[in-house]
Structure formats: C-alpha cells, structure tokens
C-alpha positions, 0 to 999 in steps of 0.5 A, a space after each residue: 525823138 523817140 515816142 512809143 505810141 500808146 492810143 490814137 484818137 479822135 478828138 470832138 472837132 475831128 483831129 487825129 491824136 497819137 498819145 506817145 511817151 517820148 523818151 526822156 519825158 514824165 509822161 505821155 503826150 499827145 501829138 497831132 497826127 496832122 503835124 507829124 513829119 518824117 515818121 519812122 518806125 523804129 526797131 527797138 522793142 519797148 516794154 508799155 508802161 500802161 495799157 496799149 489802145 491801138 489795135 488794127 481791128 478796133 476803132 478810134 477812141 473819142 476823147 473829150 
C-alpha cells in the first residue's frame, strides 16, 4: 500500500495517528501508529492534496 502522509496526532486517550491518503481511496484515513508494520519510505514524489501538518520542529496536534 501506498499512503502519503499528511498529519500526525495524538488523540485524547493517548494514541498516536498518522493521517494518509492511501492510494486508490476517496480520502484520507487515519492509521494507528501502534498497528503499523513493515514501514518503508518510498521514493516517489507526490503532489498534497491538502495542507501537510508534519513538521520536524512542531509538535503533535491533539484531536478530539
């Protein structure tokens, strides 16, 4: 699978998500950081859709 990513965030009871839009999908969905395996970085440049929210000075945005 395929998944820019496009925020990271912590939720009120502590999990870590990372919001992607997996290629082939309607829009972005939400991954548990916990549940990822095999994670590689891929090569391939891609256009955001939306406004990125990951930054490697900022911090992690709460959701609700």
């Amino acid at each position: 699978m395929v998944a820019p990513p496009y925020s990271l965030r912590r939720t009120k009871n502590g999990n870590l998500l990372l919001y992607a839009w997996e290629t082939g999908s309607k829009s972005i969905k939400a991954f548990s950081v916990s549940e990822i395996l095999d994670l590689r970085v891929g090569s391939t440049p891609f256009v955001p859709r939306y406004r990125m929210e990951l930054s490697l000075a900022g911090g992690i945005a709460r959701t609700t």
